[in-house]
N, C-alpha and C positions, 0 to 999 in steps of 0.2 A: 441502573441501566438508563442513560440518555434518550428516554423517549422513545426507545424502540421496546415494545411490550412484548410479549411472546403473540398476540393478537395482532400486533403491525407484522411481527415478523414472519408470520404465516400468509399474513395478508400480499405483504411481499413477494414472497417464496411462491406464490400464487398465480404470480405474473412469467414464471418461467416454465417454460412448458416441459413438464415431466420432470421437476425438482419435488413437488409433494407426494409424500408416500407416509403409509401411517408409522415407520421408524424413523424418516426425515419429521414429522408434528413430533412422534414421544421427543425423539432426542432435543426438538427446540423445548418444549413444553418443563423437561425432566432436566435442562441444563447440562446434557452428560458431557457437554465438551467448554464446562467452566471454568478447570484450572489450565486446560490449554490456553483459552481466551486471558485469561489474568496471568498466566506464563508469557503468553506472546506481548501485552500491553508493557508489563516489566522491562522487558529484553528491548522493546521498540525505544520505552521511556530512557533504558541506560543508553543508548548509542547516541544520543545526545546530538553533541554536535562532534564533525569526522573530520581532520585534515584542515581544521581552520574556518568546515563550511556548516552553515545550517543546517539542523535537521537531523535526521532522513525525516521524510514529509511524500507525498501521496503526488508525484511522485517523483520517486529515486529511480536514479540511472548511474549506476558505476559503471565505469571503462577501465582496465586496466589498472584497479586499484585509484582510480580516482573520481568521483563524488560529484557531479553534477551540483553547483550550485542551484538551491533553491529558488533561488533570484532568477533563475533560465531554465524552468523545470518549464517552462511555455513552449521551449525551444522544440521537446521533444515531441509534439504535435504537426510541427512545421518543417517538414523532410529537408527541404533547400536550406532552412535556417542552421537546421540541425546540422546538416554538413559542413555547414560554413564554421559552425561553430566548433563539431569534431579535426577538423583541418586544423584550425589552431591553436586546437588541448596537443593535439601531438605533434604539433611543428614545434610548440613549448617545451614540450618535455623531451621530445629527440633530442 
């Protein structure tokens, strides 16, 4: 586990109000959702790279079947940019 201990991650979990409950600790504490977590990492790791483009990476925005480069994953923070830049994913592909 990269540094996050079952003691961070409560510590964490701590800061949201009303996520601790004594089966939110067992289930960190007891791992019960560990081959979900090593299921989902697999399936993240095979999708690799999609359509020519980097990633998927943190984060992904698909449109239409198409994949937001990586490279412009900034994009999706900045509404005006964003637009600019959906305007001419589908002026492209129209």
């Amino acid at each position: 586990m990269d540094g996050f201990t079952n003691a961070r991650l409560l510590e964490l979990a701590g800061k949201v109000a009303g996520l601790r409950s004594p089966s939110f600790d067992t289930a960190v504490t007891s791992m019960k959702y560990q081959d979900f977590v090593d299921s989902a990492e697999k399936v993240f790791a095979a999708a690799g790279h999609y359509n020519g483009h980097e990633g998927p990476g943190t984060p992904t925005a698909e449109i239409d079947g198409y994949r937001i480069p990586v490279k412009y994953s900034g994009l999706l923070y900045k509404p005006d940019l964003f637009d600019q830049y959906l305007t001419k994913v589908i002026s492209s592909v129209a």
